[in-house]
N, C-alpha and C positions, 0 to 999 in steps of 0.2 A: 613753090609750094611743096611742103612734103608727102610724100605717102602717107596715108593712114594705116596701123597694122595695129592686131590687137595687142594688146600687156602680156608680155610670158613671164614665164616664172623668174628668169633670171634677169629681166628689168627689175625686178621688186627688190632683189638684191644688190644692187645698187645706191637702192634708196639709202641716208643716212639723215637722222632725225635727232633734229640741235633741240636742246631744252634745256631747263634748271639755269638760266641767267641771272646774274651776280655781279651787280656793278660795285666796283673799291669803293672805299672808304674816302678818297681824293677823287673818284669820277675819272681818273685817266686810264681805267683796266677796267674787263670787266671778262668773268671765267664761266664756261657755261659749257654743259654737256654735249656729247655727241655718240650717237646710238648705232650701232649698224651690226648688221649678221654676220656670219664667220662661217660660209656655206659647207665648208668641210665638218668643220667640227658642228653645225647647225644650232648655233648656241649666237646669242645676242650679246656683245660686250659692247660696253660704256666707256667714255674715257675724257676726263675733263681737259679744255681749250683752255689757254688765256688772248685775247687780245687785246692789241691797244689802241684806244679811240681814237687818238690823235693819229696814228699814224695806218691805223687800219693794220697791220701785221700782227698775225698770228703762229700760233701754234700749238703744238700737241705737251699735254701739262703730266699724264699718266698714262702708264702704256701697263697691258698687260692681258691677259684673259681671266679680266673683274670686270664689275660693273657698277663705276662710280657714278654717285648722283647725289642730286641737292647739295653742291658747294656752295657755301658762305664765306665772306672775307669777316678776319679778326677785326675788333675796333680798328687797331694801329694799320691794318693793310699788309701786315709781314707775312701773314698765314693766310692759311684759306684752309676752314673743315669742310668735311665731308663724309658721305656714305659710301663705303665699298662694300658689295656684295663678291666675294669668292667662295664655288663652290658649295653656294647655301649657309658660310659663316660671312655674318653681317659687323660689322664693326663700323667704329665714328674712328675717321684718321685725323689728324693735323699734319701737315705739309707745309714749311718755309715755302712763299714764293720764289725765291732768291735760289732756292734749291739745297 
């Protein structure tokens, strides 16, 4: 059995919170957000996943200090849009999966 102790502050900062899921256009990917704080700089960034259903591996799709969200795959699956937030200028990107 574990201890019980209360929540501090820097348990909370830990936390990371998936959203905006987007399954391809073929069902075998699907790219979905992932949220978490930046204790230093105390700023929230975003940064979209892909993984793959079949094989369950993933990874990290965007890097950076933005805040992307709501990815969509193109018809054909090559692309995937989305929302970046940097520094208060908001823009729609497109992004090759393929890179």
């Amino acid at each position: 059995m574990r201890d019980k102790r209360k929540i501090k502050i820097e348990d909370l900062l830990l936390i990371k919170e998936v959203g905006n899921i987007s399954i391809s256009p073929d069902g075998r990917k699907c790219v979905f957000t992932v949220k978490e704080i930046d204790k230093e700089k105390n700023k929230y960034f975003s940064h979209l996943h892909i993984l793959d259903l079949n094989t369950r591996e993933y990874f990290q799709f965007t890097y950076g200090e933005v805040f992307d969200s709501f990815p969509k795959w193109s018809k054909d699956g090559k692309n995937i849009f989305f929302i970046r937030n940097k520094e208060n200028d908001i823009q729609i990107w497109k992004i090759r999966v393929d890179g």
